[in-house]
C-alpha positions, 0 to 999 in steps of 0.5 A, spaced: 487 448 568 483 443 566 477 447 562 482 450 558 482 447 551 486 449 545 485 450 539 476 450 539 475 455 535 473 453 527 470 457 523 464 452 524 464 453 531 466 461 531 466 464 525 460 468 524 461 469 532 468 472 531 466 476 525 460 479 528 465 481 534 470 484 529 464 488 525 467 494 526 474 493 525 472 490 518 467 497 517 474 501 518 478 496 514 472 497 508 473 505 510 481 505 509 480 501 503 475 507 500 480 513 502 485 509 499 480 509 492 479 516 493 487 518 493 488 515 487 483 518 484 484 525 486 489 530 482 495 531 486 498 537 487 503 539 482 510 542 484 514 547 479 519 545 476 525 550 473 531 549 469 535 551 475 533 545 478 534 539 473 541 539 476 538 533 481 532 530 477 537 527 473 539 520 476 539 515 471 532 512 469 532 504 471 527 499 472 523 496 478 528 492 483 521 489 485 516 487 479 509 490 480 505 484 481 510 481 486 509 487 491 501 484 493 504 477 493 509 478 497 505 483 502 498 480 503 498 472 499 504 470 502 502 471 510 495 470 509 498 463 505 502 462 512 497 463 516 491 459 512 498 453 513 497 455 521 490 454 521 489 447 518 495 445 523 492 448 529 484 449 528 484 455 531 480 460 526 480 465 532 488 466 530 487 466 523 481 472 522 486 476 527 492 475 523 489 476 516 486 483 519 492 484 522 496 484 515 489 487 512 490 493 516 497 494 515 497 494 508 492 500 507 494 504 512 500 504 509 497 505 503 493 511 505 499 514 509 503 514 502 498 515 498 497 523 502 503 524 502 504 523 495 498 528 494 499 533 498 507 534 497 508 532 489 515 531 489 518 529 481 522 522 482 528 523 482 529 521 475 524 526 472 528 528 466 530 522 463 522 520 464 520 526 461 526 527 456 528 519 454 531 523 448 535 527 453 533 534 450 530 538 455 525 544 453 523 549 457 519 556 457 522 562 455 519 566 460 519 562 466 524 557 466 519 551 466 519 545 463 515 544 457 
């Protein structure tokens, strides 16, 4: 027991030999984040819309519960934050570099997937008439009953 020592892992001592070991983790993390690019960058598929289908596009349009800026903040700074708050208490680097990895990987495979999804399935939200029609009247094409 004696040869244990805890908390010998700073980023003096061990940060470039953690990165080093977790190389591939951060190639894969980079990857992710490109694939992520790409989805959004891609047309996704576009679903039909008729007239007959309205009848459950029509919940009322509201704003975001969670402002758009506050969704970063409170899924990467904030974890990252408490574990930079770890990190000065403890002096344990090796700790640290996992969980902001661990947050990292998390939020982009997240991403990815519902990124996909989104693409692939194209669903209209569930408020579709009112974003589209703020003024309430709908207009559709004659022949096929499609939204105009």
């Amino acid at each position: 027991m004696a040869d244990i020592q805890l908390s010998c892992y700073t980023i003096k001592s061990h940060g470039a030999k953690i990165a080093r070991l977790h190389m591939y983790d951060w190639i894969i993390l980079v990857l992710l984040a490109v694939i992520d690019g790409l989805l959004n960058i891609i047309e996704p598929f576009h679903r039909f819309v008729g007239k007959d289908m309205m009848t459950d596009l029509r919940y009322p349009l509201q704003g975001n519960t969670v402002p758009f800026w506050a969704v970063p903040v409170i899924g990467i700074v904030l974890p990252c934050a408490i574990f930079g708050g770890i990190y000065f208490k403890k002096k344990n680097f090796y700790d640290l570099h996992h969980g902001i990895l661990g947050i990292l990987y998390s939020v982009l495979i997240t991403a990815v997937i519902t990124d996909a999804i989104k693409d692939g399935v194209g669903r209209p939200r569930p408020d579709f008439f009112w974003r589209c029609f703020p003024d309430g009247k709908d207009l559709y094409d004659n022949v096929t009953t499609g939204v105009l």
